[in-house]
KELUMMAR-40372 format. One record per residue (C-alpha): residue number from 1; x, y, z; residue in three letters. Coordinates in steps of 0.2 Angstrom, whole numbers, plus 5000, padded with zeros to 4 digits. Example, Ala and Ser with C-alpha at 12.3 -4.5 7.8 and 13.67 -1.06 7.14 Angstrom:
KELUMMAR-40372
> 1 5062 4978 5039 ALA
> 2 5068 4995 5036 SER
This chain:
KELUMMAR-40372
> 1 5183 4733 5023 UNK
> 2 5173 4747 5031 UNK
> 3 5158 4754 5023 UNK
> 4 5151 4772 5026 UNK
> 5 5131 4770 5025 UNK
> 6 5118 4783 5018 UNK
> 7 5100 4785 5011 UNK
> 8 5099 4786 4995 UNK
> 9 5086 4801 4992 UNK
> 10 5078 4793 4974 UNK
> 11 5074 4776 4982 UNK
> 12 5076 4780 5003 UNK
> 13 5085 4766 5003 UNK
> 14 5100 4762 5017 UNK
> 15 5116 4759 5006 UNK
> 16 5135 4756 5009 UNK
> 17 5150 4763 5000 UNK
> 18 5166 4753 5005 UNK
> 19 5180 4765 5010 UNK
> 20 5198 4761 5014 UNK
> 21 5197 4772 5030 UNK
> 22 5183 4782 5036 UNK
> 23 5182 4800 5045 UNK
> 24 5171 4795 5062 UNK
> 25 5165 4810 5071 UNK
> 26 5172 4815 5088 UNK
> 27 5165 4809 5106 UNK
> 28 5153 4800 5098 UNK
> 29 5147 4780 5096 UNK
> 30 5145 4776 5076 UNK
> 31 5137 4760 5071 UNK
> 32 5149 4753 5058 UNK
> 33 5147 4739 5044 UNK
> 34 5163 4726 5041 UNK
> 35 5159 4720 5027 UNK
> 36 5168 4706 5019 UNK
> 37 5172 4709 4999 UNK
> 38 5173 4690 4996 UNK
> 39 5157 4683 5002 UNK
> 40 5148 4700 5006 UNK
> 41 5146 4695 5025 UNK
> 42 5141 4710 5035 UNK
> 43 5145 4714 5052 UNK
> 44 5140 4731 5062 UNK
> 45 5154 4733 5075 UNK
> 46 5150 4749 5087 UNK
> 47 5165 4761 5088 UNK
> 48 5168 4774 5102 UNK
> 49 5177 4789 5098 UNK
> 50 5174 4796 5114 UNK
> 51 5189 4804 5123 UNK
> 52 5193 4795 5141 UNK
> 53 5197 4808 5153 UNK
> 54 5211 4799 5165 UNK
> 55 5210 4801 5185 UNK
C-alpha cells in the first residue's frame, strides 16, 4: 500500500497515512513509502511525474 507522509505539528514527527491511491503533484519527483500492511516493511520508491516531451 502507498502511504502519504506529513509532520505532525504536536509532536514534529514524520508520519504516514496509508492511502489506496494518492494525488502526486505534476513534473515533479516524490519520494514515496510502500509499505506492507502485514509485516510493516517500508520501502521508499521515487516516482517521476514529469511529463516526457518526444522528439
Amino acid at each position: 500500500m502507498q502511504g502519504k507522509c506529513y509532520i505532525d505539528e504536536e509532536s514534529g514527527m514524520l508520519c504516514v497515512t496509508l492511502e489506496k491511491k494518492i494525488e502526486l503533484p505534476k513534473n515533479k519527483k516524490v519520494l514515496v513509502p510502500q509499505i506492507c500492511t502485514e509485516c510493516g516493511t517500508t520501502e521508499w520508491i521515487t516516482i517521476d511525474t514529469t511529463e516526457k516531451n518526444p522528439d
